[in-house]
C-alpha positions as CSV (number, residue, x, y, z in Angstrom):
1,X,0.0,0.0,0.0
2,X,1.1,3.8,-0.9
3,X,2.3,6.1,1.5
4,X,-0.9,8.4,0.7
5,X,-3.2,5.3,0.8
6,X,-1.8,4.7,4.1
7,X,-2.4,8.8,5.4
8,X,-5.5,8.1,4.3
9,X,-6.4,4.8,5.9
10,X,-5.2,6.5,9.1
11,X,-6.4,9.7,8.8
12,X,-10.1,7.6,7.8
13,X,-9.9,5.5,11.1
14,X,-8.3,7.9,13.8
15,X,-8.5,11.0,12.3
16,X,-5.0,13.1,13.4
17,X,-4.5,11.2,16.1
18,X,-1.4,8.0,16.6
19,X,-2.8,4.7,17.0
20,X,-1.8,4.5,20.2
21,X,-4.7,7.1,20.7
22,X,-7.3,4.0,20.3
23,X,-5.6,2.3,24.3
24,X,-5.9,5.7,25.7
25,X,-9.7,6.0,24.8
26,X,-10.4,2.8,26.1
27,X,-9.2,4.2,29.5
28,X,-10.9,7.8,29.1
29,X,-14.2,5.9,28.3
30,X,-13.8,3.7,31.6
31,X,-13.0,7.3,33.8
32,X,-15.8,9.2,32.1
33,X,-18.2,6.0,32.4
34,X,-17.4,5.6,36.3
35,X,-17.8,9.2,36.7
36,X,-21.5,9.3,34.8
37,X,-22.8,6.1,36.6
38,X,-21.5,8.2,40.1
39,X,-23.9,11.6,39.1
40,X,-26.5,9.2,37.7
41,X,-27.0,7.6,40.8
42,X,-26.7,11.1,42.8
43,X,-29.2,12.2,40.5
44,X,-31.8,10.3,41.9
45,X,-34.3,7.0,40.9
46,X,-36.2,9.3,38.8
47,X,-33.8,9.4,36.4
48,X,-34.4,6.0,35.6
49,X,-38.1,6.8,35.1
50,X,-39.7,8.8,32.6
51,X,-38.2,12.3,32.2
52,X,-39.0,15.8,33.0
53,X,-38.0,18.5,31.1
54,X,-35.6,19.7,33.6
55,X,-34.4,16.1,33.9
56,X,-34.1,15.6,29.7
57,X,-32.0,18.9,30.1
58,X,-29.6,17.2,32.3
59,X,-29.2,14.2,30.1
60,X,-28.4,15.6,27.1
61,X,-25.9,18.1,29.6
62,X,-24.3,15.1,30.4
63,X,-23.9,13.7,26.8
64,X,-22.4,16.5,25.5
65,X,-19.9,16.7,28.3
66,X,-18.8,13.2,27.4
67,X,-18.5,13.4,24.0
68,X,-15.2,15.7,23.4
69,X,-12.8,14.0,25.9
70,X,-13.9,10.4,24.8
71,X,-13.1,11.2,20.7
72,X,-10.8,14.4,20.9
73,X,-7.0,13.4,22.2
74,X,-6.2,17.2,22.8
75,X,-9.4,17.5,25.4
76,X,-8.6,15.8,28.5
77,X,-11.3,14.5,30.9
78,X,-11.2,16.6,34.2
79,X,-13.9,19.5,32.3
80,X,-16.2,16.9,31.0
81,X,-16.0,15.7,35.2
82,X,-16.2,19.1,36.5
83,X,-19.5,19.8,33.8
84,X,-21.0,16.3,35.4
85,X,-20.8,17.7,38.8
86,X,-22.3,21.0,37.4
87,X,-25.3,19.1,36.3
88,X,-25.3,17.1,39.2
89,X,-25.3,20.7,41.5
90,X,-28.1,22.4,38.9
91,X,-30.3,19.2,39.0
92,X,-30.1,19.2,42.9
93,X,-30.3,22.8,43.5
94,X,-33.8,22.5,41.3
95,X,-34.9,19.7,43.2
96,X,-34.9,21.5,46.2
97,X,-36.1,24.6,45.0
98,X,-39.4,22.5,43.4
99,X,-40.0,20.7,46.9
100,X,-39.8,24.0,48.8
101,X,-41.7,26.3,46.4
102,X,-44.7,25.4,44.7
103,X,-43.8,28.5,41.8
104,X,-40.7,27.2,41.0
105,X,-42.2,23.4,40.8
106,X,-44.7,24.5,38.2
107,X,-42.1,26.6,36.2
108,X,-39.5,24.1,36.2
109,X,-42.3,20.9,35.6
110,X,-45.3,22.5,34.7
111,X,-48.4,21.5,36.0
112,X,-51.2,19.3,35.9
113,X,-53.9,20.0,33.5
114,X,-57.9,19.0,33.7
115,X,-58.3,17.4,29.9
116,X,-62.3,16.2,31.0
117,X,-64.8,16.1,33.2
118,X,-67.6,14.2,33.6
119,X,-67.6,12.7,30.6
120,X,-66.8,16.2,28.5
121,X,-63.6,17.3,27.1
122,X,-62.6,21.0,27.8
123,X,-61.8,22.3,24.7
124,X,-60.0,25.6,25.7
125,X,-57.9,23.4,27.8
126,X,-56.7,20.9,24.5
127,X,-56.1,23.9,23.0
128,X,-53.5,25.7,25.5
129,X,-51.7,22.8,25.6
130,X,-51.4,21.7,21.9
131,X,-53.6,18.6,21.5
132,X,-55.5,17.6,19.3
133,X,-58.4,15.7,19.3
134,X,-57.0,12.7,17.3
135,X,-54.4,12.4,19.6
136,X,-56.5,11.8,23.0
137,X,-59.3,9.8,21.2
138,X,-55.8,7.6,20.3
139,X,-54.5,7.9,23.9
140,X,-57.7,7.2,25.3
141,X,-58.1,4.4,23.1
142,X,-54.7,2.8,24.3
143,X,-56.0,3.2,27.5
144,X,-59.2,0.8,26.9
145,X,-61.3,4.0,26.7
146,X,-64.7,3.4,24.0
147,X,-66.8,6.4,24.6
148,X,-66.6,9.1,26.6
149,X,-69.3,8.8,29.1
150,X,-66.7,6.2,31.0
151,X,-64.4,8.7,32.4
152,X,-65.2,11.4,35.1
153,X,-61.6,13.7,34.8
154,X,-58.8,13.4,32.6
155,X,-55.5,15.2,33.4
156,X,-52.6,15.4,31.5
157,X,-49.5,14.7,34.0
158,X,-46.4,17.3,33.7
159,X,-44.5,14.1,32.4
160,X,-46.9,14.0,29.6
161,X,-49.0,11.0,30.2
162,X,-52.8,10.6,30.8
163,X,-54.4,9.8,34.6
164,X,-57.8,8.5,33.6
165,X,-60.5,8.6,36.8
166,X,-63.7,6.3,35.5
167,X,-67.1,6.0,36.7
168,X,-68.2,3.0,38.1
169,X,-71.4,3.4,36.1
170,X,-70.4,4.6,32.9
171,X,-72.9,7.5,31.6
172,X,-74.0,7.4,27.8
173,X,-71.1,9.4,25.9
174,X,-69.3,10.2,22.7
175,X,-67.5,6.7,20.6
176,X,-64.4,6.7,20.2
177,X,-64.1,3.6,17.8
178,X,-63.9,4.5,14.3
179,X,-66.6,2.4,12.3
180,X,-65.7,-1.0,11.4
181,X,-68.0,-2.1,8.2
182,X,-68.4,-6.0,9.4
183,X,-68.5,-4.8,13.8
184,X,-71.4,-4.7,14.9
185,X,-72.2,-0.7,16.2
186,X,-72.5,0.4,19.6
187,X,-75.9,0.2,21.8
188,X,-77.1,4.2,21.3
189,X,-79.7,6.2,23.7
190,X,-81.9,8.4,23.1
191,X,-79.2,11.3,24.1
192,X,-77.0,12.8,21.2
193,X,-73.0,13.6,22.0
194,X,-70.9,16.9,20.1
195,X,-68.7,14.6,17.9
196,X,-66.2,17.4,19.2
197,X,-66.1,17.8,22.9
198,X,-68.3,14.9,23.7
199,X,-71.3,17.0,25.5
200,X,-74.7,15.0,25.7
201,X,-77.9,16.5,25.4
202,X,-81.2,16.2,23.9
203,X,-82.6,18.4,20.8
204,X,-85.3,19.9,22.2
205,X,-83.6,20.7,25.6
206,X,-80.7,22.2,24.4
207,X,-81.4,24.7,21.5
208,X,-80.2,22.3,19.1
209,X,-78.1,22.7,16.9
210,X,-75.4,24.0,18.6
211,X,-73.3,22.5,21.4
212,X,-73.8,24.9,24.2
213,X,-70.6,24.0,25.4
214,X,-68.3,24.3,22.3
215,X,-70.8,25.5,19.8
216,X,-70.0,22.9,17.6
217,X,-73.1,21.6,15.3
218,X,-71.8,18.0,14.8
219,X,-74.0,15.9,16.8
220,X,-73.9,12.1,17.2
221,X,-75.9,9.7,19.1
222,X,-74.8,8.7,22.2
223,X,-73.8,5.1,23.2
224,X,-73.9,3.2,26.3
């Protein structure tokens, strides 16, 4: 092989760096590996469970503090240590902040927010926090959810998932299962549900056809 194939070969696989460079990052890995498992387990056994925001920020913190000293031979680890204990002192100093102060919690987390109730969703609600109807008819689905008149609150957790609350006694309410041409259909009542926010009401009662709730003037008939 040429000289210049060679440069090239070398300069392909380690970039500017001598081979020996490859033994060395075996033992920057195993440093920068101890020292993440050691904040990691400081950090807490949420971090093994879903994420927050503030704890997503910290992760990718951490993997950009590990990324330079593990690949670059002129970086050496100590910074990419000193930025773990950074994120280590930030994620604390937050924890604490969140437990003492209710404020800080709910700017750091955000809050929890009311999705339904009794068996209506609050529109306004979806809206302020950017969800769409197809998307909670799906979670609600994945949940075991077929109609609306099952489920007495809804709240969308600060992690992002769904706490369903059901009645006992399901009330007549909106489907949720799109129609299947060989299923047989849903029991109905003599009550009609907004194919938008799920309200249930009768014609003559309610000044049909708007929904009084939504003003919606899609109107389906309720199941059981």
């Amino acid at each position: 092989m040429s000289g210049d194939a060679t440069a090239t070969l070398h300069r392909l696989l380690v970039g500017n760096a001598p081979w020996l460079f490859l033994l060395e990052v075996v033992g920057r890995a195993l440093v920068v590996y101890v020292a993440l498992f050691i904040v990691m387990r400081l950090l807490g056994k949420r971090m093994a469970a879903q994420l927050s925001i503030s704890e997503l920020t910290v992760m990718l913190t951490l993997g950009a503090a590990i990324g330079a000293p593990l690949q670059t031979p002129s970086q050496g680890v100590l910074p990419a240590i000193v930025l773990l204990v950074c994120a280590l002192v930030f994620q604390r100093g937050l924890s604490t902040a969140s437990f003492r102060w209710r404020a800080v919690e709910v700017r750091v987390q955000g809050d929890v927010t009311l999705l339904l109730a009794d068996g209506r969703l609050l529109m306004d609600e979806l809206n302020k926090a950017g969800l769409s109807l197809d998307r909670v008819h799906s979670e609600l689905r994945a949940q075991g959810v077929q109609q609306l008149g099952q489920l007495r609150r809804v709240y969308l957790e600060s992690t992002g998932r769904f706490t369903l609350l059901r009645y006992v006694q399901p009330r007549p309410g909106l489907s949720l299962l799109p129609p299947l041409p060989d299923a047989q259909p849903p029991a109905q009542t003599e009550l009609l549900a907004c194919n938008r926010c799920g309200y249930t009401a009768t014609a003559d009662v309610e000044g049909w056809p708007a929904c009084s709730q939504c003003g919606n003037e899609h109107w389906e008939p309720a199941v059981a």
